[in-house]
TIFIGU-156046 format. One line per 2 residues: for each residue y negated, z, x of N, C-alpha, C, CB. Coordinates in steps of 0.05 Angstrom, whole numbers, plus 5000, padded with zeros to 4 digits. Atoms other than C-alpha are relative to their C-alpha. Glycine has a CB too. Layout:
BEGIN
Y Z X Y Z X Y Z X Y Z X | ...
// end
This chain:
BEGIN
4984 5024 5001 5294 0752 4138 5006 4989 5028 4987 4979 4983 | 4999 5013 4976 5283 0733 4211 5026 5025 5017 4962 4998 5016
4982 4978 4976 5322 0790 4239 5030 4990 4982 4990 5047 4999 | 4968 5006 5012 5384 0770 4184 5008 4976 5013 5005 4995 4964
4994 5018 4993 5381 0707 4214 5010 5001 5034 4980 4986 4991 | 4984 4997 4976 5389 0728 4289 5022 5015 4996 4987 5011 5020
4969 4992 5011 5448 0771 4266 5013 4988 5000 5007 5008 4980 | 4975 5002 5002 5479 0734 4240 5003 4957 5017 5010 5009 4959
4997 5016 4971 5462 0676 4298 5018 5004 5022 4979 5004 5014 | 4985 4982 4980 5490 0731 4344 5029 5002 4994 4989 5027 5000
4973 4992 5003 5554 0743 4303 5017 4975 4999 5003 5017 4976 | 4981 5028 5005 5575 0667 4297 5009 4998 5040 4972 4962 4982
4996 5004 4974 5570 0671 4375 5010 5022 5018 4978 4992 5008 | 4982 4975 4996 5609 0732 4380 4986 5014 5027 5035 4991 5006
5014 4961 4981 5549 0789 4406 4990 5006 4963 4952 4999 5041 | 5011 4986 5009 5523 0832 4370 4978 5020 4996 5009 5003 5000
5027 4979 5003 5454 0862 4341 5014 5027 5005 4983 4999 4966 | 4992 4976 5002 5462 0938 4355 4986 5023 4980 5001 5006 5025
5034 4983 5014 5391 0957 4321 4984 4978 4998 4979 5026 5021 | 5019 5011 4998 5338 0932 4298 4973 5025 4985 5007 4970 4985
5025 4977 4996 5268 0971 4311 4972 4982 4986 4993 5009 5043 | 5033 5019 5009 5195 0955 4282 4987 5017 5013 4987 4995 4964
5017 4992 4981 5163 0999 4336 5005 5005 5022 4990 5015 4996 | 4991 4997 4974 5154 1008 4406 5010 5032 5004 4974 4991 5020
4989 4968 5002 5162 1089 4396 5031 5002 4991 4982 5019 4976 | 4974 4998 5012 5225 1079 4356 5020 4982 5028 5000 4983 4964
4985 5008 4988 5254 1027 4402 5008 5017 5032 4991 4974 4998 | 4995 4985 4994 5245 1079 4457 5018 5026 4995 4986 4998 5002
4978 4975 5015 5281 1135 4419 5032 4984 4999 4987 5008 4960 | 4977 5014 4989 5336 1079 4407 5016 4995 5028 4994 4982 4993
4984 5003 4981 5351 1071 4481 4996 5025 5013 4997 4977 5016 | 4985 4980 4986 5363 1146 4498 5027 5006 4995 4987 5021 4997
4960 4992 5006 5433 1137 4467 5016 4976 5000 5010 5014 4965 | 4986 5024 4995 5447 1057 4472 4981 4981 5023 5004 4984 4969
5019 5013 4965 5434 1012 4537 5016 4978 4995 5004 5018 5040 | 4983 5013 5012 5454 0948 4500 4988 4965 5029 4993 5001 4955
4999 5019 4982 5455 0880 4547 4972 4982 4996 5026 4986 4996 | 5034 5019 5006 5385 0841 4517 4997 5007 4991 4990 4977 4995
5027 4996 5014 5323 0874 4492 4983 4983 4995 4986 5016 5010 | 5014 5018 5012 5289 0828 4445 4980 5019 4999 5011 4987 4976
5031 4979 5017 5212 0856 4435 4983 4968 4996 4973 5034 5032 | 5024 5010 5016 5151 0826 4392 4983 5006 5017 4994 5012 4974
5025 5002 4999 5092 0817 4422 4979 5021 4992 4996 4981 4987 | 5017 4997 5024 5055 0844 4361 5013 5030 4984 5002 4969 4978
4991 4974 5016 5084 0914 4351 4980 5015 4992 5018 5019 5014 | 5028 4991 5014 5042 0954 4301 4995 5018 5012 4996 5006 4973
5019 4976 4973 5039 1015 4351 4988 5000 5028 5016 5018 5009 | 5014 5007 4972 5025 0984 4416 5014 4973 5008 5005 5024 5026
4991 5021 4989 5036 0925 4459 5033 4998 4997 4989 5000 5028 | 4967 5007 4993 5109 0894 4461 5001 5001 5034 5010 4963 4987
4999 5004 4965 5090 0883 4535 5005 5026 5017 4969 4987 5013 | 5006 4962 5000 5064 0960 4538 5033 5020 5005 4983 5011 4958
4975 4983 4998 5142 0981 4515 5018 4989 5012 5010 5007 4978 | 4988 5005 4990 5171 0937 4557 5003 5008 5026 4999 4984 4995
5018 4979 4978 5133 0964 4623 5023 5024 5000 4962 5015 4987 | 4987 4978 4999 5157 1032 4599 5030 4999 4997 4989 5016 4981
4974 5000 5003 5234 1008 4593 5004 4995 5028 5012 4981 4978 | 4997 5009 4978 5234 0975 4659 4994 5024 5017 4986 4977 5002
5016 4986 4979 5196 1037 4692 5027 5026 4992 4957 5007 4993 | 4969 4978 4992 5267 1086 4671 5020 4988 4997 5007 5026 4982
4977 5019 4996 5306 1024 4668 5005 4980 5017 5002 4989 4982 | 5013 5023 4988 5298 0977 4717 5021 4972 4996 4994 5009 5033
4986 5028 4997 5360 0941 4707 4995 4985 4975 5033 5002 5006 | 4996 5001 5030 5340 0930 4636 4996 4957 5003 4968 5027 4975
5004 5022 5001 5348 0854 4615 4977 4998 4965 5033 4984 5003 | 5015 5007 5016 5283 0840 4570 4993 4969 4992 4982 5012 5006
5015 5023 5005 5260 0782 4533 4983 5003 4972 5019 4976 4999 | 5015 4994 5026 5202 0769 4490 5012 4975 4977 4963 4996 5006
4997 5013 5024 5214 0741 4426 4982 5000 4978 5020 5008 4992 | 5028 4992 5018 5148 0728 4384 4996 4971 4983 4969 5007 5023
5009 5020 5023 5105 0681 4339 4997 4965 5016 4964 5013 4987 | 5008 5029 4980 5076 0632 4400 4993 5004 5024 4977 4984 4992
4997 5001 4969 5073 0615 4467 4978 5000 5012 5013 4979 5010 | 5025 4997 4994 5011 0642 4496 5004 5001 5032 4986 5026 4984
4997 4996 4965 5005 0626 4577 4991 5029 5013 4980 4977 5017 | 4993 4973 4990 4981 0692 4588 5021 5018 4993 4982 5012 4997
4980 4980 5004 5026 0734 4557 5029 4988 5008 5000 5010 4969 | 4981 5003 4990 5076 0691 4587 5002 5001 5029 5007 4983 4990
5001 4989 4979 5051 0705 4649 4996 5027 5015 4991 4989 5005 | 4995 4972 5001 5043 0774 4640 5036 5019 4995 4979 5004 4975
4969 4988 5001 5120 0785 4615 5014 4992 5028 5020 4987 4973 | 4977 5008 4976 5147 0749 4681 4984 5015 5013 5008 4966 5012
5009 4977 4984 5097 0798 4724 5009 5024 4992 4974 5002 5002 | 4985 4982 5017 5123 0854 4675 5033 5001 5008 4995 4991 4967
4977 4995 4987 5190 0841 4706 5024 4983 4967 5002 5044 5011 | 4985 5010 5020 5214 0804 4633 5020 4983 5007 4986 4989 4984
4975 5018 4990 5284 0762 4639 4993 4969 4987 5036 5015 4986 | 5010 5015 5010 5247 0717 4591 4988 4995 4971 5013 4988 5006
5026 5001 5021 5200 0688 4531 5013 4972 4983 4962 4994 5018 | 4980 5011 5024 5229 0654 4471 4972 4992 4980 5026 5028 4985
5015 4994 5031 5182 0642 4400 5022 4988 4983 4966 4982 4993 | 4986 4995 5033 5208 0641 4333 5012 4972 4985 4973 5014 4977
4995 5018 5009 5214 0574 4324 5026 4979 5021 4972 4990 4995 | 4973 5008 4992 5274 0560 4375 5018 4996 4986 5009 5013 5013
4975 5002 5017 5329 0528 4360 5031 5021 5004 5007 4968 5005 | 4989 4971 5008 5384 0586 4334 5022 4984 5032 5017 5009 4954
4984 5000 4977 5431 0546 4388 4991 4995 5038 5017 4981 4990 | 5011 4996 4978 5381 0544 4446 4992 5040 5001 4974 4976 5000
5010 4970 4993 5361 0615 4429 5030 5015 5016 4988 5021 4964 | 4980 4987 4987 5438 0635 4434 5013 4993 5029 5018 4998 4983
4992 5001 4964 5447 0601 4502 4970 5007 5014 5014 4961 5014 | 5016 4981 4982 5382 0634 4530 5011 5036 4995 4962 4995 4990
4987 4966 5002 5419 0703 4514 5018 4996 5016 5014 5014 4970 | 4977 4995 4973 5478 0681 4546 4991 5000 5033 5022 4974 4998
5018 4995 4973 5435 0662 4600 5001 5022 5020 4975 5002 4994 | 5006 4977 4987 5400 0721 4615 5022 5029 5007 4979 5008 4984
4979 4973 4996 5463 0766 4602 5015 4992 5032 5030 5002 4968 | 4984 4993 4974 5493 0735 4669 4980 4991 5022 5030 4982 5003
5025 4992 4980 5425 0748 4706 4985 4976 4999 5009 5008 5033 | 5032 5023 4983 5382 0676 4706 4982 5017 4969 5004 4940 5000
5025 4985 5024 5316 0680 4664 4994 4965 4993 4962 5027 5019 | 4999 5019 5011 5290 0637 4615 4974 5001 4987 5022 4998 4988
5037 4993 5011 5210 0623 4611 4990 4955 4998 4971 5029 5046 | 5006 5038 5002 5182 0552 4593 4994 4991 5021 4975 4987 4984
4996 5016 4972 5188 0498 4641 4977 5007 5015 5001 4967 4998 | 5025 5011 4988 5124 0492 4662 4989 5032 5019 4974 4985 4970
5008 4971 4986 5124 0569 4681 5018 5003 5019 5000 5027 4982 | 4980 4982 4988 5190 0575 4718 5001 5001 5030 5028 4992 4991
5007 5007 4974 5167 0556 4780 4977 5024 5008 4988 4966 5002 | 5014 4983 5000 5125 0619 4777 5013 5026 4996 4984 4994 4986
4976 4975 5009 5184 0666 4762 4993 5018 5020 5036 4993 5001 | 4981 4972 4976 5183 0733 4806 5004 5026 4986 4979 5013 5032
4987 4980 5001 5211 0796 4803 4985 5028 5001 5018 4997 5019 | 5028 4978 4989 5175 0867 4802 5006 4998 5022 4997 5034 4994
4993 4987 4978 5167 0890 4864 5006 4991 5031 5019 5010 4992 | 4993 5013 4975 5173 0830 4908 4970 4989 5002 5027 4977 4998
5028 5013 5004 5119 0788 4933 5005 4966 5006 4975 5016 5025 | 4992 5023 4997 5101 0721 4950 5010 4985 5024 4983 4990 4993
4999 5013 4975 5118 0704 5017 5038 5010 4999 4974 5015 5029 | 4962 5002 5002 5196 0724 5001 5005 4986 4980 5020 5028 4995
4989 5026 5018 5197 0683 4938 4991 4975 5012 4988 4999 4969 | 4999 5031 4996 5176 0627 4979 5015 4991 5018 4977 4989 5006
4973 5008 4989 5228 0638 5019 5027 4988 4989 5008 5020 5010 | 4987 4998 5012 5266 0650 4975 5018 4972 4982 4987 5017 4992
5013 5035 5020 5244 0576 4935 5012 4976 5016 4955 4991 5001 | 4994 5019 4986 5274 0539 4992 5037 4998 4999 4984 5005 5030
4966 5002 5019 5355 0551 4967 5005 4982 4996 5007 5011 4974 | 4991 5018 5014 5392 0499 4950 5021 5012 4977 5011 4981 5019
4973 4989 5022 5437 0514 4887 5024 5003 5018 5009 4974 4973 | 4969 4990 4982 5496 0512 4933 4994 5022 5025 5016 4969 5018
5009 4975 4979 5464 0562 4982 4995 5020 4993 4980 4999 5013 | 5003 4979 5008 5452 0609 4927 5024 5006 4995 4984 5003 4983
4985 4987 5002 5515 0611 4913 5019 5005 5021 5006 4995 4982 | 4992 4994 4984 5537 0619 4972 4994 5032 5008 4994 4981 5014
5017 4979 4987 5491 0678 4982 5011 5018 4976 4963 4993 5005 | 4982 4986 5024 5526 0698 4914 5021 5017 5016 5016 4976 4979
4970 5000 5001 5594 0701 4943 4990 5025 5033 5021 4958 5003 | 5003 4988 4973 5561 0739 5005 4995 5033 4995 4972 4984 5018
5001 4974 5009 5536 0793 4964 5024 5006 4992 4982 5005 4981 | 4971 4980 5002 5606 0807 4936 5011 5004 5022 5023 4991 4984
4985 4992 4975 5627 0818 5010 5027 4977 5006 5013 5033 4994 | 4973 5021 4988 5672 0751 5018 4986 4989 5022 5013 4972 4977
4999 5015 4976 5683 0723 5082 5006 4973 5001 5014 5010 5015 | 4995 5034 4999 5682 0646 5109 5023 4987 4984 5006 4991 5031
4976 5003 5010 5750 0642 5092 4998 5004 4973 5017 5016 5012 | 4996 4993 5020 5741 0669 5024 4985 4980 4989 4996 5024 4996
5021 5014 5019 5681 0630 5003 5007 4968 4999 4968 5004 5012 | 4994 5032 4995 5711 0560 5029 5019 4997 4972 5020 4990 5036
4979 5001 5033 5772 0577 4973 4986 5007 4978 5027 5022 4997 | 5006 5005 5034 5722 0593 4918 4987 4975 4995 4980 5022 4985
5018 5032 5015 5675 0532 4926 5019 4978 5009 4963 4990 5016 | 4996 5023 4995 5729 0485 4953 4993 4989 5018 4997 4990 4986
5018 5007 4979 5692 0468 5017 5014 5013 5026 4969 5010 4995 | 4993 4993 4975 5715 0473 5086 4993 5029 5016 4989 4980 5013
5016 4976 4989 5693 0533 5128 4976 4991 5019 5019 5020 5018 | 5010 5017 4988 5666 0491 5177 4959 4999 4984 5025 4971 4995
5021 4998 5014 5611 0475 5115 4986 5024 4990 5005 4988 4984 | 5011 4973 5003 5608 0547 5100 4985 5021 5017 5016 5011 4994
5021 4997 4986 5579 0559 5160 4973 4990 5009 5008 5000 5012 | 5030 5027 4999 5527 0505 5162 4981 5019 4975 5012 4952 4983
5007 5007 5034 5514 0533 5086 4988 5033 5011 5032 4992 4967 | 5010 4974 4982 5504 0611 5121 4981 5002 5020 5018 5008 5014
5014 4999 4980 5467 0593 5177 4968 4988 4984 5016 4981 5025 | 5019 5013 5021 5416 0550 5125 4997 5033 4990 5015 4970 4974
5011 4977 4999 5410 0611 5099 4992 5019 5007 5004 5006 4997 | 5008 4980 4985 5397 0652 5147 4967 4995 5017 5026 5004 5020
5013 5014 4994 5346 0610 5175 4973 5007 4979 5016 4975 5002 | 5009 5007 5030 5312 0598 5110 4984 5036 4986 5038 4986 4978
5015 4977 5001 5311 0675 5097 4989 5010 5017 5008 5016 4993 | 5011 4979 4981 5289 0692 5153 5010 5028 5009 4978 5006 4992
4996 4975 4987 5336 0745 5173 5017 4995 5022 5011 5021 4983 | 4975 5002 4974 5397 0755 5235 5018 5002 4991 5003 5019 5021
4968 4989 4995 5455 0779 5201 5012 4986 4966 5003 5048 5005 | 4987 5008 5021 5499 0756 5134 4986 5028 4973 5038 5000 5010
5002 4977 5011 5486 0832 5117 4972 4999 4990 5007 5022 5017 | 5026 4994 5010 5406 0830 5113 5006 4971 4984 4972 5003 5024
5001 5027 5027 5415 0760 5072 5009 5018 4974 5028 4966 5005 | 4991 4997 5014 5459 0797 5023 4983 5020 4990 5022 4999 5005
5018 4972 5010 5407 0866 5022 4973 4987 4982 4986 5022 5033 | 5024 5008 5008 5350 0815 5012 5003 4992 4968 4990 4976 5020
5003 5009 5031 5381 0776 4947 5002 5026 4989 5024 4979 4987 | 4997 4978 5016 5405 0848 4924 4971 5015 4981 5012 5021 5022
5037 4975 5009 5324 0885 4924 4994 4969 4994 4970 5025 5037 | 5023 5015 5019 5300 0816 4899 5016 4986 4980 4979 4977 5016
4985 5012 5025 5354 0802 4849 5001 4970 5001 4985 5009 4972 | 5009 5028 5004 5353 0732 4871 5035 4992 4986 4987 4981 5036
4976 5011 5013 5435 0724 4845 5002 5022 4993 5025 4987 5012 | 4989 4986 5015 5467 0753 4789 5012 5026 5028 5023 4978 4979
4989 4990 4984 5495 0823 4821 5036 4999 4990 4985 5025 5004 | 4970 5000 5010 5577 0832 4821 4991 5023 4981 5029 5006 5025
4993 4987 5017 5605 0867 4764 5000 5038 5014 5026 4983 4991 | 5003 4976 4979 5619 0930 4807 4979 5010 4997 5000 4995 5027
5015 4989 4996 5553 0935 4825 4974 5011 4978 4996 4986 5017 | 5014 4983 5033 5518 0938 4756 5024 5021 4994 4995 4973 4965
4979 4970 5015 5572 0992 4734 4982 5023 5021 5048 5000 5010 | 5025 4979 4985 5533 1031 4802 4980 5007 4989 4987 4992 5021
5037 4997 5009 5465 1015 4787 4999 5009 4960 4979 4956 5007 | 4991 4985 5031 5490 1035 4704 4990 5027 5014 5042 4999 4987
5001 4978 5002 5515 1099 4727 4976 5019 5007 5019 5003 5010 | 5025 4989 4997 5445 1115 4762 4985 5008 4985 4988 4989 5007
5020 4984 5011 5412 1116 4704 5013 5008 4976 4974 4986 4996 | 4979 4993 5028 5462 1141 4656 4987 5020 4987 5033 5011 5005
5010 4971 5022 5421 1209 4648 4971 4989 4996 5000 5040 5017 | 5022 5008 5015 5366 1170 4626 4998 4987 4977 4988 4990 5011
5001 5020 5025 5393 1125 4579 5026 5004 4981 5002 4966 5011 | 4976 4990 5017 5465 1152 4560 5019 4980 5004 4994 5003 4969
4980 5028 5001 5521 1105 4543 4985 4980 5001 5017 4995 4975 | 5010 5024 5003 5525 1034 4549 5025 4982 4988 4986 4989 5027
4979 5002 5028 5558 1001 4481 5001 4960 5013 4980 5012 4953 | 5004 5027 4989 5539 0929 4520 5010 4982 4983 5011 4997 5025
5003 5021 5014 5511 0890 4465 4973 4998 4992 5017 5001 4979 | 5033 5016 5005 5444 0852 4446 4988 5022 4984 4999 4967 4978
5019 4983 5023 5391 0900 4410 4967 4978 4987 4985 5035 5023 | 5019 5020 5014 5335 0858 4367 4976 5023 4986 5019 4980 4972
5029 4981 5003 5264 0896 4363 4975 4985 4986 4987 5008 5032 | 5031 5019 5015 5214 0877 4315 5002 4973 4989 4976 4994 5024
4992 5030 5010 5237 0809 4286 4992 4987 4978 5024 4998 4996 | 5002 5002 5032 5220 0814 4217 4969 4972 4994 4990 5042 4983
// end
């Protein structure tokens, strides 16, 4: 009943379930032929950890967007899925229109872990002394650092945010500062390897095609694991 109900959560908000799995073996087998935009997993799968098959999705998927979706909100295992590299941690008792804007969420890269954790968010693979660089951003500096990874120039970024150039340099140099690097280019390499902004469109179609002979197509829509 719980899985008819995200369905058809999903279909009022125009995505779509693609599957729904009751094991971590099966939900593996499922993504050698679909590489759908959010992997919902359980906790509590009857063959192994939810955490366990998430690990193993992330380790031939890396771009994969996971979130747990379970019974209750246990601080370890919610601090185990955001070290696990998870996009975020949900339980069962969300409301159906907070659950559907933490999907939208995560589908355009933020993550979504209870308050009290998010200040603890990182990424595989990074450590702490670049997320605390990292932590010093202002919302308008990330997206600045956005607009840097798609390769726009002063000129370009003043016409998307509306802002002088003048400020777009102040707003660059803060950044540069801040990350600790010399050039526009290492700012833009650094958010890239630590995923700190959504990447351009482009560049997920790249990082797709990388792992295409591992995962196959991509039908890019929600998959729901274990729900019942």
């Amino acid at each position: 009943m719980f899985a008819e109900a995200i369905r058809s959560a999903l279909d009022d908000a125009g995505m779509e379930a693609v599957g729904v799995v009751t094991t971590g073996r099966a939900a593996l087998a499922f993504l050698e032929d679909d590489r759908p935009d959010v992997i919902l997993l359980d906790l509590g799968l009857p063959d192994r950890s939810g955490l366990a098959v998430g690990r193993e999705i992330l380790g031939l998927w890396p771009e994969a967007k996971l979130m747990v979706l379970t019974a209750l909100e246990d601080s370890k295992a919610v601090e185990e899925a955001m070290r696990a590299g998870f996009r975020g941690y949900l339980t069962k008792d969300t409301p159906v229109s907070r659950f559907v804007s933490s999907i939208e969420a995560i589908v355009a890269g933020q993550e979504v872990f209870p308050h009290r954790f998010a200040h603890r968010t990182r990424r595989p693979g990074s450590n702490d002394s670049v997320w605390l660089l990292i932590s010093q951003l202002t919302p308008r500096e990330r997206e600045v650092l956005g607009l840097l990874v798609e390769g726009a120039d002063g000129r370009m970024i003043a016409t998307r945010l509306g802002i002088s150039r003048n400020t777009v340099r102040t707003h660059v140099q803060s950044i540069l500062t801040k990350l600790q690097v010399h050039s526009r280019l290492e700012a833009a390499t650094l958010a890239v390897r630590h995923r700190v902004v959504p990447l351009p469109t482009t560049m997920e179609q790249d990082l797709a095609e990388r792992t295409e002979s591992s995962f196959g197509r991509d039908p890019r829509s929600p998959i729901v694991m274990r729900t019942t």
